[in-house]
C-alpha positions in Angstrom: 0.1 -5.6 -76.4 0.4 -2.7 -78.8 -0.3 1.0 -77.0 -2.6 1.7 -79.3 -4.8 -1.7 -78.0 -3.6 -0.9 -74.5 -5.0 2.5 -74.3 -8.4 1.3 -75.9 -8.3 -1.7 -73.7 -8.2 0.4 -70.3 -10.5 3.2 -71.9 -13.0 -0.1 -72.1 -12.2 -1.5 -68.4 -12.7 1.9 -67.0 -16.1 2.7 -69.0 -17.3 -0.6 -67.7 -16.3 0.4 -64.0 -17.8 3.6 -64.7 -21.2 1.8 -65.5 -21.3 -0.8 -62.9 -21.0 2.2 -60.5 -24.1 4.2 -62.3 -25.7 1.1 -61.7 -24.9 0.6 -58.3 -26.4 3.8 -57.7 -29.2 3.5 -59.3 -30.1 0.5 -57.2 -29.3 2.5 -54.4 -31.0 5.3 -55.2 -34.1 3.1 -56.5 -34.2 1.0 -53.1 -33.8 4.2 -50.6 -36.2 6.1 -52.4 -38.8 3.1 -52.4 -38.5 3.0 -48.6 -38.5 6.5 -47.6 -42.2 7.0 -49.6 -43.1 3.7 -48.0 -42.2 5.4 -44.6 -43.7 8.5 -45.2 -47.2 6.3 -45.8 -47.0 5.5 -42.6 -46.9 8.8 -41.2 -43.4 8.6 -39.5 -40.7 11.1 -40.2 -36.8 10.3 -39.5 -37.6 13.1 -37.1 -39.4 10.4 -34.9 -36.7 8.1 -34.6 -34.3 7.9 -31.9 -31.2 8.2 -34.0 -28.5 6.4 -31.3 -30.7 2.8 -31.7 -29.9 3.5 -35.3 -26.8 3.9 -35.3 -26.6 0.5 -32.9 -29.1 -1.0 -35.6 -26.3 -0.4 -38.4 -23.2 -1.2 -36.4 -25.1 -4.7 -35.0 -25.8 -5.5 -38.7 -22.3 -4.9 -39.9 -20.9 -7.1 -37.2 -23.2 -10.1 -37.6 -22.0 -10.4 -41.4 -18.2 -10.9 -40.3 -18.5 -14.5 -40.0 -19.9 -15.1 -43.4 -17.3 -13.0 -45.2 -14.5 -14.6 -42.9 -16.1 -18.0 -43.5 -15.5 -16.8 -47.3 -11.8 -16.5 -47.2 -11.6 -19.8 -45.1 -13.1 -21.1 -48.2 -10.7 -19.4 -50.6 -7.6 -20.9 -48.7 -9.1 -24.0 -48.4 -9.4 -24.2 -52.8 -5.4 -22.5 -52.3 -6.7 -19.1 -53.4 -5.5 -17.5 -50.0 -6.3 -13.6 -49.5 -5.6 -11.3 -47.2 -8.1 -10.9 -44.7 -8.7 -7.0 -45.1 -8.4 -7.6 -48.8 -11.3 -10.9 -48.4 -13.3 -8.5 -46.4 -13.3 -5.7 -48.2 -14.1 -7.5 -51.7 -17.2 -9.1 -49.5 -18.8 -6.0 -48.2 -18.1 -3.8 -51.0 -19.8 -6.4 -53.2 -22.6 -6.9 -51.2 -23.4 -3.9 -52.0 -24.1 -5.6 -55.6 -28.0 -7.4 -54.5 -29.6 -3.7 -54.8 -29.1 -3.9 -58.7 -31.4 -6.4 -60.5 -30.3 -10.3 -60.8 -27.8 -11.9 -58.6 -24.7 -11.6 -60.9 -23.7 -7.6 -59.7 -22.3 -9.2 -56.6 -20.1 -11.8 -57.9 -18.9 -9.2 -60.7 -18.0 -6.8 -58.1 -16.0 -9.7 -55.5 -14.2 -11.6 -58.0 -13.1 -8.1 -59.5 -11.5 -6.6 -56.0 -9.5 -10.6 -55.8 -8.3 -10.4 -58.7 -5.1 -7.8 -58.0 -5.2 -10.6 -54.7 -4.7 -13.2 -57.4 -7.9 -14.7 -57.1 -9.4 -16.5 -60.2 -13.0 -15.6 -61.3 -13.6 -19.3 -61.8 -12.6 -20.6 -57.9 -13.9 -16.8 -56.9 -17.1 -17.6 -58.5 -17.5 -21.2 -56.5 -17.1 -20.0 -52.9 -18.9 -17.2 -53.0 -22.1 -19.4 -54.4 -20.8 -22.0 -51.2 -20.5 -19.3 -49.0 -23.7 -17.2 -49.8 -25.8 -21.1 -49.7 -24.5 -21.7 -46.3 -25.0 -18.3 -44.9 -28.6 -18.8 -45.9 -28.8 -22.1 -45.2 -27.8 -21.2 -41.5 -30.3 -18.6 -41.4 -33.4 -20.4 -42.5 -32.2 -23.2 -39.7 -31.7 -20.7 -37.1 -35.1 -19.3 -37.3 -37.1 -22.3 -38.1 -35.7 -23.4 -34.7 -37.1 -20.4 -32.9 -40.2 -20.6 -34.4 -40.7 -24.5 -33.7 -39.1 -24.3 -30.1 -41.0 -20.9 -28.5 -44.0 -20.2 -31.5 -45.4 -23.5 -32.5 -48.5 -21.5 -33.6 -46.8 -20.1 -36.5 -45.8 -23.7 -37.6 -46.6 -22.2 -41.3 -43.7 -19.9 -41.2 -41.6 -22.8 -39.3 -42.3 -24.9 -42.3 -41.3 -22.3 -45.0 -37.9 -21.5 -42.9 -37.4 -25.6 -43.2 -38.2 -25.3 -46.8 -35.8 -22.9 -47.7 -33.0 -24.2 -45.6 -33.3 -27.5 -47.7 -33.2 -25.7 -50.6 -30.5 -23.1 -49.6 -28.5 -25.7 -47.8 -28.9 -28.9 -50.3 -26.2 -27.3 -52.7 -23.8 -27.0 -49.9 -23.3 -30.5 -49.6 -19.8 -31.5 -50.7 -20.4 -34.0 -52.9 -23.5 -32.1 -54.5 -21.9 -28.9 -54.8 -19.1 -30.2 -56.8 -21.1 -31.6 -59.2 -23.1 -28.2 -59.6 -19.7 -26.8 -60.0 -18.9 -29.3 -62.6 -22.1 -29.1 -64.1 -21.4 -25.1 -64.1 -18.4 -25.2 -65.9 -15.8 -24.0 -63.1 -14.0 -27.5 -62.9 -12.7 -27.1 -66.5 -11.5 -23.3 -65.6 -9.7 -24.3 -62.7 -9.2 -28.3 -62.8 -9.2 -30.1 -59.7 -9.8 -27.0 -57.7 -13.2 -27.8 -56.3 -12.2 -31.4 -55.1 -10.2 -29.8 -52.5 -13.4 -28.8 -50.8 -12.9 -31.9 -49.1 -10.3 -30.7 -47.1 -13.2 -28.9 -45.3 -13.6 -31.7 -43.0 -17.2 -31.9 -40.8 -15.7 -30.2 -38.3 -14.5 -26.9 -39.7 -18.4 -26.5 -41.1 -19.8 -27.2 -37.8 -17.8 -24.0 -36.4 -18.7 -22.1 -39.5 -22.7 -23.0 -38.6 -22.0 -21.6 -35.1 -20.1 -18.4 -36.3 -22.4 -17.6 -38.7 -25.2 -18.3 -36.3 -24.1 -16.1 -34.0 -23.8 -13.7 -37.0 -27.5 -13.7 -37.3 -28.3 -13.5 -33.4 -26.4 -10.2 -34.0 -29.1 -9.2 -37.0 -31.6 -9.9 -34.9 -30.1 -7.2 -32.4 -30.1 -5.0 -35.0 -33.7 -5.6 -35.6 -34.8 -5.3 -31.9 -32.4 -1.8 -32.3 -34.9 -0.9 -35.1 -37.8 -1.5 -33.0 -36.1 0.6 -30.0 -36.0 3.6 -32.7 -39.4 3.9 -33.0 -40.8 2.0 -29.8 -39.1 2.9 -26.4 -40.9 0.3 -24.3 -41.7 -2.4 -26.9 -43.8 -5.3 -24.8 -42.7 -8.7 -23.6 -39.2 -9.5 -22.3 -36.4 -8.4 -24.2 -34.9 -12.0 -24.6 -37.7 -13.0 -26.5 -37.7 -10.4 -28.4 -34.3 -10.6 -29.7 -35.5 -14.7 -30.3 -38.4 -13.4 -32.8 -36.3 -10.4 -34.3 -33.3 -13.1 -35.0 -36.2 -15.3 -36.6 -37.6 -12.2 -38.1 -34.4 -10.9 -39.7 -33.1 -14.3 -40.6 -36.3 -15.6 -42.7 -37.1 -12.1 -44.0 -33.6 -12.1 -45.5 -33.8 -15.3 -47.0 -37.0 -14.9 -48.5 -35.9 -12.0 -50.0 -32.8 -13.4 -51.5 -34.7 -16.7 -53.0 -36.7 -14.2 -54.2 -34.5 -12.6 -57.0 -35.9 -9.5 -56.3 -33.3 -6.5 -56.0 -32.3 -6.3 -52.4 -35.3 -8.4 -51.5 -38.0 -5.4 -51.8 -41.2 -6.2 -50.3 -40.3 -9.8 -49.5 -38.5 -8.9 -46.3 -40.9 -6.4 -45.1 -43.5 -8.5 -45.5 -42.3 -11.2 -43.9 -40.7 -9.1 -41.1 -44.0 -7.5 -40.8 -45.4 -11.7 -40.3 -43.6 -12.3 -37.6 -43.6 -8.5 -35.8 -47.0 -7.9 -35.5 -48.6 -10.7 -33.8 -46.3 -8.6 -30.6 -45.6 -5.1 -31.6 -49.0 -4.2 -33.7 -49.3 -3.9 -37.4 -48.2 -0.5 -37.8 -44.8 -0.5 -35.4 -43.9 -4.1 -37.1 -44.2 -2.1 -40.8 -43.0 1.3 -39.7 -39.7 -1.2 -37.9 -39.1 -3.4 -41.3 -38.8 0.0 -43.3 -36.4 1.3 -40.7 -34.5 -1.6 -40.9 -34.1 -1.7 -44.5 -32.9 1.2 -44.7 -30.6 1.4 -41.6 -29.4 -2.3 -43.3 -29.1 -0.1 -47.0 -27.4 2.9 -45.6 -24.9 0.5 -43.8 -23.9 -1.0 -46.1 -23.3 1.9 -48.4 -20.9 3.8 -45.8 -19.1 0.4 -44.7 -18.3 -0.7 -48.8 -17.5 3.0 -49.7 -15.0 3.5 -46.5 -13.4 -0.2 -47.1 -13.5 0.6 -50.8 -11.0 3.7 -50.8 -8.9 2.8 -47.5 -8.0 0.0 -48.6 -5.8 -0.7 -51.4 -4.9 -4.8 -51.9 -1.9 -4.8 -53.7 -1.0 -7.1 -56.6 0.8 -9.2 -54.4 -1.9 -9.5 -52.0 -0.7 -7.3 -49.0 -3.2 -4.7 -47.8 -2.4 -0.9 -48.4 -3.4 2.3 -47.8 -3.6 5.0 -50.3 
């Protein structure tokens, strides 16, 4: 390539980086902003809160999506697209970060971009992080339509939406379906015969990524009951089935909100949350606890992408460094 096109060529690449961040931002900015006058409506200040079951909140949230991003690189080595695990990580959080900005597409620009020094094609990028994201939902729906059939069968409406949606979260993930969406889609004739190794999956190594990631939302429904801590010291009934209905909770609220195609899931997950909450906590603590959430859940996110995002440098040979 000429320098002349080189130097226009990077000036390009780093104007477009330049405005995916702006718009990161913004949907930062947009969705924080939204929350806090929410908040404020309900007559709470962040003085109120008891800032240690925050910070719990935010670190039990973090944790419980480790087993969907390392369920992400299992897929990547399994379509012989290996990464590193920091570098897999990293691209998975930091894009995450992606489902504050309008439309679904942010996130996958912002993964397959951090693979690609990893050596990661967009094109087999692009298919597990739609396999991934499907089953992580998938798993969620499940999780809390069995809570709510096993220990709330009065709320049988809510059971049968959290069915719904894990039918039409999980349908796609099935192997032979999926690879005919990805044909259908286009990736088969970027990367040919890629997504037929899916089969090498095997029934066994997507049972133990439907008990990781499980456990992953148990964990987001202790950072819900955190929440709840932050603003309620004594919150009634027994703890245990509390964290039950916050793991329903958090797991159906986050689903909705992603089917929902609404940035971040605004409004979707509170009101849900607030569904589900109330009937225990009261109205007011169930809304005042899914704003608090969302935005110890935003916040979180923001600090873990931005620390993994300038620690961590993946190299082009796909070792992890440091600046």
């Amino acid at each position: 390539m000429a320098p002349g096109k080189a130097r226009t060529r990077a000036r390009l690449v780093t104007a477009l980086k330049a405005a995916l961040v702006a718009l990161v931002l913004w949907g930062l900015h947009r969705t924080i902003r939204s929350a806090l006058a929410d908040l404020e409506g309900q007559h709470w200040r962040p003085s109120e809160l008891r800032v240690g079951w925050l910070v719990v909140s935010g670190v039990a949230y973090l944790a419980g999506q480790l087993p969907s991003s390392l369920f992400w690189r299992r897929l990547l080595a399994t379509l012989d697209a290996p990464a590193p695990a920091l570098a897999a990580v990293r691209a998975w959080y930091v894009g995450s970060i992606g489902k504050y900005v309008p439309g679904k597409a942010t996130v996958i620009v912002l993964r397959t971009a951090l693979l690609r020094r990893a050596g990661v094609g967009i094109a087999v990028a692009t298919a597990t992080i739609f396999f991934e994201t499907l089953t992580t939902m998938a798993v969620g729906a499940f999780l809390a339509g069995g809570i709510l059939v096993v220990a709330y069968r009065d709320r049988w409406q809510l059971a049968a939406m959290a069915g719904g949606l894990m039918l039409v979260a999980g349908a796609p993930t099935v192997p032979a379906i999926f690879k005919r969406l990805a044909k259908w889609a286009g990736i088969e004739r970027a990367a040919p015969g890629t997504i037929d190794k899916l089969d090498h999956l095997g029934p066994a190594t997507l049972v133990r990524a439907w008990a990781t990631i499980a456990a992953g939302w148990c964990l987001i429904g202790a950072s819900v009951v955190a929440g709840l801590l932050a603003i309620e010291p004594a919150p009634p009934g027994g703890r245990l089935a509390l964290w039950a209905l916050a793991t329903a909770a958090g797991g159906l609220s986050v689903v909705a909100g992603f089917v929902s195609f609404i940035p971040g899931g605004l409004v979707v997950r509170d009101a849900v949350m607030l569904e589900l909450l109330a009937p225990e906590v009261g109205t007011g603590k169930a809304l005042v606890c899914a704003l608090v959430v969302r935005l110890v859940w935003l916040v979180s996110e923001a600090a873990i992408s931005t620390i993994l995002y300038f620690s961590v440098r993946p190299t082009s040979s796909g070792v992890d460094a440091t600046p």
